[in-house]
C-alpha positions in Angstrom: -45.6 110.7 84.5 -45.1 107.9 87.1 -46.4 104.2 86.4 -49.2 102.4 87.5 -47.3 99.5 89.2 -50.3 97.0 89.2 -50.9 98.0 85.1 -47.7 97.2 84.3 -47.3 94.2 86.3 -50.0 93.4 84.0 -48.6 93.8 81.2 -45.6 91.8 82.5 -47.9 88.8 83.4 -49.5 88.7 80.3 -46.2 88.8 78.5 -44.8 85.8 81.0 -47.5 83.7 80.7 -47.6 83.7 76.8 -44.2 83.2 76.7 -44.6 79.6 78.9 -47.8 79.0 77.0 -45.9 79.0 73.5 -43.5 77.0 74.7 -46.0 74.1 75.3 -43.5 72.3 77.2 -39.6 72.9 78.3 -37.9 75.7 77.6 -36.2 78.6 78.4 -38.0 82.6 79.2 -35.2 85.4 79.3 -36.0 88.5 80.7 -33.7 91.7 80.2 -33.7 95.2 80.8 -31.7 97.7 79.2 -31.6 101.5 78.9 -31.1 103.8 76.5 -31.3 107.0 75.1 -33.6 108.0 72.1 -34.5 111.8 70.9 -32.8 113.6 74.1 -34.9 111.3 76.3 -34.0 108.5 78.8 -36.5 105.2 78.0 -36.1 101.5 79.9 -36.6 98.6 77.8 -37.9 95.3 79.2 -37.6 92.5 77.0 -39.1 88.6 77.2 -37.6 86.1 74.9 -38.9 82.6 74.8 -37.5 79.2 72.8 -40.9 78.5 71.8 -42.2 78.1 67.6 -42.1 82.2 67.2 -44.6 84.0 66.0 -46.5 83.2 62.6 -45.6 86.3 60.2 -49.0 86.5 59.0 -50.1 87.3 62.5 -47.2 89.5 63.4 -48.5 92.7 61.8 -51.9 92.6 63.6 -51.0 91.1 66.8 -52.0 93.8 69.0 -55.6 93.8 67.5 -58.4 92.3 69.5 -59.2 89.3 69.5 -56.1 87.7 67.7 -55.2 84.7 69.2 -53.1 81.6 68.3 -54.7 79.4 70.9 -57.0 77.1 69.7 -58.3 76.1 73.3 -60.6 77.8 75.6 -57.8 79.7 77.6 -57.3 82.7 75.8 -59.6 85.2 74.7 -57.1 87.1 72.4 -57.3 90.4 74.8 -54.5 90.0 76.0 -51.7 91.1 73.9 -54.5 94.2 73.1 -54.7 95.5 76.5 -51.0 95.1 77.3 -50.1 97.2 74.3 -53.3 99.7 75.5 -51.7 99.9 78.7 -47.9 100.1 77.5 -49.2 103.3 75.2 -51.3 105.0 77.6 -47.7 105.0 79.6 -46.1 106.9 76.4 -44.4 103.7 75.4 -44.4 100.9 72.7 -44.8 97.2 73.0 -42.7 95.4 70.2 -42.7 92.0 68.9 -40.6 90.1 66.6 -39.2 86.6 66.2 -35.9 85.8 67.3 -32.6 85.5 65.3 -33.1 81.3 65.5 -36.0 80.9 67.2 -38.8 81.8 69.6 -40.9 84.9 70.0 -39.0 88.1 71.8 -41.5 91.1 73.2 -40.1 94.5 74.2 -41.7 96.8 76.4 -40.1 100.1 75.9 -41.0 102.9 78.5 -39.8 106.3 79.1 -38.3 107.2 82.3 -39.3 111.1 81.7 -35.8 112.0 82.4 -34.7 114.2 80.1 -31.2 113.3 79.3 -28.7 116.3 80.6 -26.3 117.7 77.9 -23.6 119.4 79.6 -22.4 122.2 77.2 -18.1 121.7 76.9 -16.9 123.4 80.2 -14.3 126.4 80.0 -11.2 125.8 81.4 -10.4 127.4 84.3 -7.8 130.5 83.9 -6.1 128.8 87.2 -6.1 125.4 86.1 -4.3 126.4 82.8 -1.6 128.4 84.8 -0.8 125.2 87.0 -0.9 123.0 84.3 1.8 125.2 82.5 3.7 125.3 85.4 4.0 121.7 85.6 5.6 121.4 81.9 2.1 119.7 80.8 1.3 122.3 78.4 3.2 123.5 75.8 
């Protein structure tokens, strides 16, 4: 399945923008990418890490929900996180959160690149191959 660029620049956006927003002044966003391989399957993982406060563990388990929020201004509607995750899933990934190891709030988008990873069975060796390598002393 190939991605909706302008959906996931959303999601990217959103993510960003929290990330300054939490920060509520200086401070440093990291963004990685990594790849990996999971169940014979290739996925990408995107991941924003802020130095901002982290995010409260009573909130952590429903953060994707609607309308959870820890703004108390008139900025955010508490969509945001909600539609990201929508839009991650409808791509047949997941959108992760957790606090850092000291501090700050770290989100990973991980996405399938619908490669299946190739598993080359062990290759026979070639009958020539083993006659020139005898030859040459290399085998005993």
């Amino acid at each position: 399945m190939p991605g909706d660029a302008d959906r996931l620049t959303q999601v990217m956006v959103n993510l960003l923008r929290n990330a300054v927003d939490a920060m509520d002044g200086p401070g440093r966003i990291t963004v990685t990418a990594d790849e990996s391989e999971r169940d014979g399957r290739r996925w990408v993982s995107l991941t924003i890490a802020d130095t901002g406060p982290g995010i409260d563990p009573d909130l952590l388990q429903r953060l994707f929900e609607p309308f959870q929020s820890t703004r108390l201004d008139s900025h955010g509607t508490g969509l945001g996180l909600a539609v990201a995750e929508g839009i991650v899933r409808e791509h047949g990934g997941v959108l992760l959160a957790r606090n850092g190891p000291h501090t700050g709030a770290v989100f990973e988008v991980m996405l399938p690149t619908n490669q299946a990873v190739e598993s080359t069975p062990p290759r026979e060796p070639d009958v020539t191959e083993l006659h020139r390598a005898e030859s040459r002393g290399i085998m005993a």
